[in-house]
Residue, then its C-alpha position, 0 to 999 in steps of 0.5 A: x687784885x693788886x699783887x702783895x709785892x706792889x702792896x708793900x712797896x706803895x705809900x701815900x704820896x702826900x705823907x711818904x715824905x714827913x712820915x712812913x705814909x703806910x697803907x692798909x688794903x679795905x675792902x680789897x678795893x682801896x689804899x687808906x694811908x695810916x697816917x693821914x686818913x686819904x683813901x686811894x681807890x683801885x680801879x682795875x687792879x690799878x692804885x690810883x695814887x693822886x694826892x687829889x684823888x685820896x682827898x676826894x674820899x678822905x672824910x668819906x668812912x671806910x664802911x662808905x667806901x663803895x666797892x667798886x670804886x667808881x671811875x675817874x673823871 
C-alpha cells in the first residue's frame, strides 16, 4: 500500500504544470488525475508515474481498471 504522506505529495506529471494535477486513489491500485483523466497504475506499491503510462489507460473507464494492474513492458 502506497503510504498517504506520498499520496499527498504526488501529482500528474503532465498537468502539474498548468494546473493542480490532483490524484485520486481507486481501487487502491491506481492514480486517476482529476484534471485530465490519465490513470497511473501502482505495481507493487510503486506509482508509475509515465506520462505514456497514464496515456495508455486514460480512455479506459475506472470500473475497467484491472486490479492488479498488469506489469510494465
Amino acid at each position: 500500500m502506497v503510504s498517504q504522506d506520498l499520496l499527498d505529495i504526488l501529482r500528474c506529471p503532465a498537468c502539474v504544470r498548468e494546473t493542480e494535477g490532483l490524484l485520486e486513489l481507486v481501487k487502491d491500485s491506481w492514480l486517476v488525475c482529476q484534471d485530465c483523466g490519465r490513470k497511473y497504475p501502482i505495481v507493487e506499491d510503486i506509482p508509475v508515474m509515465l506520462i505514456d503510462e497514464g496515456d495508455k489507460w486514460k480512455t479506459t473507464p475506472q470500473d475497467d481498471l484491472p486490479v492488479p494492474p498488469p506489469p510494465m513492458d
